[in-house]
C-alpha positions as CSV (number, residue, x, y, z in Angstrom):
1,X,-8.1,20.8,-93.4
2,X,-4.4,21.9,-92.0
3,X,-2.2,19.6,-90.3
4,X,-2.5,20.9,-87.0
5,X,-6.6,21.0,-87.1
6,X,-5.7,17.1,-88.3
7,X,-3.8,16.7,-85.2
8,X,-6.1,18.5,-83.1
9,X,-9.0,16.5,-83.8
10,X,-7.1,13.5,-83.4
11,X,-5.8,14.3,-79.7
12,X,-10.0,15.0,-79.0
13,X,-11.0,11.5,-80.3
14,X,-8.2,9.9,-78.2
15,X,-9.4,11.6,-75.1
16,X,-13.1,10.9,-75.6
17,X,-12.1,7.1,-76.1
18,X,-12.9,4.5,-73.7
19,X,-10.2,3.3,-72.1
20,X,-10.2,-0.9,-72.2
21,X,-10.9,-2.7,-68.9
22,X,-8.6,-5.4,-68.5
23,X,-9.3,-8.9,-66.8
24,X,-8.0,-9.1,-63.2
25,X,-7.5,-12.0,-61.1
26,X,-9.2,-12.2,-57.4
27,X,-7.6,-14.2,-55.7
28,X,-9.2,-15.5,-51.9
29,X,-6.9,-17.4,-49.5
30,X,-6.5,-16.9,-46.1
31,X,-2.2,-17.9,-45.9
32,X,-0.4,-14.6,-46.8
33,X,2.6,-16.1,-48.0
34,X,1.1,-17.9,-50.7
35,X,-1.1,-14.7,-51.8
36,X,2.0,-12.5,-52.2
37,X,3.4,-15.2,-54.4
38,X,0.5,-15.6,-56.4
39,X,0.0,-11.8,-56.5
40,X,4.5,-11.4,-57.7
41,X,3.1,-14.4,-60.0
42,X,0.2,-12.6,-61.8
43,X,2.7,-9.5,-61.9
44,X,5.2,-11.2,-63.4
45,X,3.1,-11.8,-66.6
46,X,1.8,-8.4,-66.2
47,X,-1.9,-9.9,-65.1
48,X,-4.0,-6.9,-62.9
49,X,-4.1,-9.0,-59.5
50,X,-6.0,-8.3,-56.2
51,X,-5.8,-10.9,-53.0
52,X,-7.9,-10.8,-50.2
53,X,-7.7,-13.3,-47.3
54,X,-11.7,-14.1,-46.6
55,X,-15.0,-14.4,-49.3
56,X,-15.9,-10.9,-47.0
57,X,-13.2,-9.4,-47.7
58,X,-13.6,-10.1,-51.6
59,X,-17.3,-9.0,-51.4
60,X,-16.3,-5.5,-49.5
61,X,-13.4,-4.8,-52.1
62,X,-13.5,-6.0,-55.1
63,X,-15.8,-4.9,-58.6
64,X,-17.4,-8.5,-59.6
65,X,-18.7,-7.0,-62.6
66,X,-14.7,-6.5,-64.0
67,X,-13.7,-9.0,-66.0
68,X,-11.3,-11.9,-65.2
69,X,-11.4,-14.5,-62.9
70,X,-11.7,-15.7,-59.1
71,X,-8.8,-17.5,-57.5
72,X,-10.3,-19.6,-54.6
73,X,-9.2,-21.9,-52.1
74,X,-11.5,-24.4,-50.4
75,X,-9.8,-24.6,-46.8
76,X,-11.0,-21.3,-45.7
77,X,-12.0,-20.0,-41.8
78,X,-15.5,-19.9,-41.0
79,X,-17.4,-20.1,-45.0
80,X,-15.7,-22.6,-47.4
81,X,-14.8,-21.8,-50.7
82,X,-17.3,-24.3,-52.1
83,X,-20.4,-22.4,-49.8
84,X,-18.8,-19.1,-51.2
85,X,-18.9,-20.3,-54.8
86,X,-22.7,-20.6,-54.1
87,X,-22.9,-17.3,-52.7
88,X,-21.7,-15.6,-55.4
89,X,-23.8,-17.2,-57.8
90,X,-27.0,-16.3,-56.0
91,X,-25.4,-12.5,-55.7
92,X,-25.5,-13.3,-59.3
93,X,-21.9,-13.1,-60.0
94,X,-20.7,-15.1,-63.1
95,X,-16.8,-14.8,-62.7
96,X,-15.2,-17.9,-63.6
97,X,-13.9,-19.8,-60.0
98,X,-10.3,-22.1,-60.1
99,X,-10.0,-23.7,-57.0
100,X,-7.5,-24.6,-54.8
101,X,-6.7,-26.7,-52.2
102,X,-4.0,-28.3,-49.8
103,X,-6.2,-31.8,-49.9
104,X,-7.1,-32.6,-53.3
105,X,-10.4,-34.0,-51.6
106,X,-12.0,-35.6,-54.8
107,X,-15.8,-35.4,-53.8
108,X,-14.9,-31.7,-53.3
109,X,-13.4,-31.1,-56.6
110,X,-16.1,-32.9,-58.3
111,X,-19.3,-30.8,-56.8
112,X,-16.8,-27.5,-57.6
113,X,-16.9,-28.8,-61.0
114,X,-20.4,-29.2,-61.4
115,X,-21.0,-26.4,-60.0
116,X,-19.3,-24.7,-62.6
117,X,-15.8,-24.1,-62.0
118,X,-12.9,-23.9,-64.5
119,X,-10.8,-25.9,-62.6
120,X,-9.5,-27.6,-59.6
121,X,-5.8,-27.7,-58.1
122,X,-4.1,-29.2,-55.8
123,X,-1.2,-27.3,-53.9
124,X,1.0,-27.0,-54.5
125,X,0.9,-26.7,-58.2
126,X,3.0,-25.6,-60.5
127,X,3.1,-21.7,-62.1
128,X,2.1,-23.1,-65.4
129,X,-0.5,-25.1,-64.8
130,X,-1.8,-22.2,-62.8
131,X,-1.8,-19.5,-65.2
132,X,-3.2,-22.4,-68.2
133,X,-6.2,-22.5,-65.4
134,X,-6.4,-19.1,-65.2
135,X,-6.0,-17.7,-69.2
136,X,-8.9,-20.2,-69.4
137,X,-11.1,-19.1,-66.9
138,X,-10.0,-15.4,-68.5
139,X,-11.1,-17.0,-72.2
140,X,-14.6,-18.2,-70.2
141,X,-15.7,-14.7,-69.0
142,X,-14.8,-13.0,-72.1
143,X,-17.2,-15.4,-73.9
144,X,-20.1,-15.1,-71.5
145,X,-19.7,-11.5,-71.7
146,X,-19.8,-11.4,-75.6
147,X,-23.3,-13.6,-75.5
148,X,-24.6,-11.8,-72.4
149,X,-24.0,-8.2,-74.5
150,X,-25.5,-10.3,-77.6
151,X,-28.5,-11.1,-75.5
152,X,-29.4,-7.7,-74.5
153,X,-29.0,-6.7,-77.9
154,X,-31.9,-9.1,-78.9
155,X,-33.6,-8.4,-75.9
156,X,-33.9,-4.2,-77.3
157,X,-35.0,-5.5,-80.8
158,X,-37.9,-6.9,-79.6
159,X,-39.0,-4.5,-77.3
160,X,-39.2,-2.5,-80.6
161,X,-42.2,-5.2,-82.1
162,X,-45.6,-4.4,-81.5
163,X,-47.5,-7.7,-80.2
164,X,-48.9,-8.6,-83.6
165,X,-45.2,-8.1,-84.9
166,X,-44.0,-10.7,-82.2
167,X,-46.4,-13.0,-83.2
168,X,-45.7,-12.9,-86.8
169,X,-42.0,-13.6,-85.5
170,X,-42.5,-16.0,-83.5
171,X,-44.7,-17.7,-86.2
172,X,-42.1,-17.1,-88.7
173,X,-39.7,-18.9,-87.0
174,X,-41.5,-22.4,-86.4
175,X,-41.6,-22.2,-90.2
176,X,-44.6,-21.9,-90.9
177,X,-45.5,-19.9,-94.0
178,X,-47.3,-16.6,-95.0
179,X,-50.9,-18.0,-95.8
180,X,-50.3,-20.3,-92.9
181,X,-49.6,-17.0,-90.3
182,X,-52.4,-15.3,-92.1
183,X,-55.1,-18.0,-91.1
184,X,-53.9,-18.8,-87.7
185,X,-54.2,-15.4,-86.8
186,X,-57.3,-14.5,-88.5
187,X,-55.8,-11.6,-91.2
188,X,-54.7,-11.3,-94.9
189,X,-51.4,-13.0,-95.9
190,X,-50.6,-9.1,-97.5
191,X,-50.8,-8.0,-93.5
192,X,-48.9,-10.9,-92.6
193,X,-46.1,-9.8,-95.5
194,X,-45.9,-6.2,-93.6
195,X,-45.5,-7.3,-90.3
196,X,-42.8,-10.0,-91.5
197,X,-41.4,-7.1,-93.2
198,X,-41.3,-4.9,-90.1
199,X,-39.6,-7.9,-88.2
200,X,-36.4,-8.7,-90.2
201,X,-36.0,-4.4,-90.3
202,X,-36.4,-3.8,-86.1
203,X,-34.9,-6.9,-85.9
204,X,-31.6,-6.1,-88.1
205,X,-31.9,-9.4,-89.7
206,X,-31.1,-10.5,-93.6
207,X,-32.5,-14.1,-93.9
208,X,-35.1,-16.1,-91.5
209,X,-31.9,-18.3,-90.1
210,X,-30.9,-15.3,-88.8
211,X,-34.1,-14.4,-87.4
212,X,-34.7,-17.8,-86.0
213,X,-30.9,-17.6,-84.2
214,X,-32.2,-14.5,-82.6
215,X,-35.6,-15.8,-81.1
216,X,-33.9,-18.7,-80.0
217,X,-31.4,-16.2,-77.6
218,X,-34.5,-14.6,-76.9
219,X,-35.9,-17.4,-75.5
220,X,-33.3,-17.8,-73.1
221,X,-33.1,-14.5,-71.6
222,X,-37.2,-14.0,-71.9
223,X,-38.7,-17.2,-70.9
C-alpha cells in the first residue's frame, strides 16, 4: 500500500468518525446578570453552557438527552425550581440538578436532596465551590449513562434466549445445579447442559458470576 492510499484512507476514517458530545451545563434563573456571569464562568474553563431564564424556556430549547448537568435556582416566577425538578423527572429526564438559592431555606435543600439532586447552594457562592458541584454532577451523568448503555446491552442478550433458555438462566443463577434444573423443569440434565451452553454464548459471558451480574441488571430494567 503507497503512502498517499495510507493517507487517503486515513482522512476517510476520520471523516466517518463520530464526533464526541461534550457535557453542557443548563443553567435556569430568571436574574440575567447572574446568568451572564455564570455563562463567562463556564466559558472561562471552556465548559459548553446554555442559560435560560424559566423551566419553559429550558424545556423549548434545550436537548435533555445531551450530557452534563442542570443549573437551577429555587426562587423562580410562577413554577419553582423544586416543582420543576419533579417535572423533569416525570418527562423522564435524568440530568443531574445543583440548586441554587438566595435563602438557603433548609427544609428546601433537604427535599432537593432527596429528591435526588447533586447539590445545594446558597448565593452567593463562591466559583469553586460552584464548578466542584458542577464536575460532580458532570461525573454523575457520565455514570448513569455508562450503566444505562450497560442495561440495554443486557436487555438485547436476552431478547436473543428462547423461553426455555431463560429459564435455564434464571435457574442457573439461584445456583441451583444441572440435575437440579433438569428435574424442576421436567427434562434431561444433557438438555439442561445445551441450553446452559446457549446462555453463557448469547449472553457473552465466561463464568456464572458473570452471568449472575447480568440477570441481576436485568432485573432492574425488566421487572
Amino acid at each position: 500500500m503507497t503512502q498517499l492510499w495510507r493517507n487517503a484512507v486515513s482522512d476517510m476514517r476520520r471523516a466517518t468518525m463520530v464526533q464526541p458530545v461534550f457535557p453542557m451545563v443548563l443553567i435556569v434563573d430568571d436574574d440575567i446578570s447572574v446568568r451572564e456571569a455564570l455563562v463567562d464562568l463556564f466559558h472561562s474553563v471552556r465548559i459548553d453552557v446554555s442559560a435560560f431564564d424559566s423551566p419553559a424556556a429550558l424545556l423549548a430549547g434545550a436537548d435533555l438527552k445531551r450530557p452534563g448537568c442542570i443549573l437551577l435556582d429555587v426562587r423562580l416566577p410562577g413554577l419553582s425550581g423544586l416543582d420543576f425538578q419533579g417535572q423533569l423527572e416525570r418527562l423522564g429526564s435524568r440530568l443531574p440538578i445543583v440548586f441554587m438559592t438566595g435563602f438557603g431555606d433548609i427544609p428546601m435543600s433537604v427535599r432537593a436532596m432527596k429528591a435526588g439532586a447533586v447539590d445545594f447552594l446558597v448565593k452567593p457562592f463562591r466559583d469553586q465551590d460552584l464548578l466542584d458541584a458542577v464536575s460532580t454532577a458532570i461525573e454523575r451523568d457520565a455514570v448513569q449513562r455508562s450503566e444505562s448503555a450497560e442495561g440495554d446491552a443486557v436487555v438485547t442478550l436476552a431478547d436473543t434466549l428462547t423461553p426455555r433458555e431463560r429459564e435455564v438462566m434464571m435457574a442457573v443463577s439461584k445456583g441451583l445445579m444441572n440435575k437440579q434444573i433438569a428435574y424442576d423443569l421436567g427434562i434431561s440434565e444433557i438438555t439442561v447442559k445445551l441450553h446452559r451452553g446457549n446462555v453463557m454464548r448469547k449472553m457473552d459471558v465466561r463464568s456464572v458470576a458473570d452471568l449472575v451480574r447480568k440477570v441481576e441488571l436485568l432485573a432492574t430494567r425488566q421487572p
